[in-house]
C-alpha positions as CSV (number, residue, x, y, z in Angstrom):
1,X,106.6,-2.5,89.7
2,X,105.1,-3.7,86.5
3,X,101.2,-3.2,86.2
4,X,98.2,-4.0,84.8
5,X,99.4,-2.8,81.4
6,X,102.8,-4.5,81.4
7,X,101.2,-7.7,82.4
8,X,98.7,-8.0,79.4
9,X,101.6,-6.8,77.1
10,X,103.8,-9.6,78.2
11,X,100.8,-12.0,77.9
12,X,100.0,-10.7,74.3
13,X,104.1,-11.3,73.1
14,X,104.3,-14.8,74.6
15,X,100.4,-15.7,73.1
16,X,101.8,-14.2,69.6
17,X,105.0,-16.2,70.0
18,X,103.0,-19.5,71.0
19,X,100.9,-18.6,67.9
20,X,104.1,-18.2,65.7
21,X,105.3,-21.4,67.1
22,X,101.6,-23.6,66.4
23,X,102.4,-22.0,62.5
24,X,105.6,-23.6,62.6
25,X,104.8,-26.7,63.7
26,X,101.9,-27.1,61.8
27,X,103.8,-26.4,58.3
28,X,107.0,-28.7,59.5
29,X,103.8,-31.6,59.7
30,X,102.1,-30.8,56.3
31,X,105.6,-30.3,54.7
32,X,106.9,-34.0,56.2
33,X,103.8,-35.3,54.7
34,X,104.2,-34.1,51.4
35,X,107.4,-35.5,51.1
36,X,106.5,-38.6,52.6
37,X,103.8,-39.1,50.3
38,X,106.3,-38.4,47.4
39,X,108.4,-40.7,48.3
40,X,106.2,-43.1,49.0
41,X,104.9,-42.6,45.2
42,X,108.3,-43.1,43.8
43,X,108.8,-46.3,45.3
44,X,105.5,-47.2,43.9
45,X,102.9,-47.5,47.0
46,X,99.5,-47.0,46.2
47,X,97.6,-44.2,46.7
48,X,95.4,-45.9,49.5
49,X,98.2,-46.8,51.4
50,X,100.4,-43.8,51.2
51,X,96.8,-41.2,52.3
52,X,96.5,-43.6,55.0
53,X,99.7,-43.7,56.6
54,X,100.5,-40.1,55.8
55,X,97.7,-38.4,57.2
56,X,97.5,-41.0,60.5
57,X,101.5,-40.0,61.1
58,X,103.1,-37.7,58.3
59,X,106.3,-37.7,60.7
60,X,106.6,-40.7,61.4
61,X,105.5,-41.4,57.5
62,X,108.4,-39.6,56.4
63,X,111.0,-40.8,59.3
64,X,110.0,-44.5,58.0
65,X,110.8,-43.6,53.8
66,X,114.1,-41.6,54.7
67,X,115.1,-45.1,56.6
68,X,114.1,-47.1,53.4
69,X,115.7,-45.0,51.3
70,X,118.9,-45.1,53.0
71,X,118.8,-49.0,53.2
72,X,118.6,-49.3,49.4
């Protein structure tokens, strides 16, 4: 029968994994936007634009260059 102590040990491991997991997630976001915003500056966006749609939706940002990339 698993008590007190085993219960707040299995809370701590899946609170450090969700913690692990928010890391992830949040570097995958700033990394998409980086590279969105480089690509955007390639193709020659200004600077305005590509801080405004990067930072409103870096994934999205990036999803739309890799598309415009790929078209030509």
């Amino acid at each position: 029968m698993n008590g007190p102590k085993e219960a707040y040990m299995a809370k701590e491991k899946w609170v450090g994994t969700q913690s692990s997991m928010n890391r992830v997630i949040l570097f995958a976001t700033v990394a998409s936007g980086l590279i969105a915003a480089y690509l955007m500056y390639r193709r020659g966006e200004s600077l305005g634009s590509i801080a405004k749609q990067t930072i409103a939706n870096p994934v999205g940002s990036l999803i739309s260059e890799v598309k415009t990339r790929s078209n030509g």
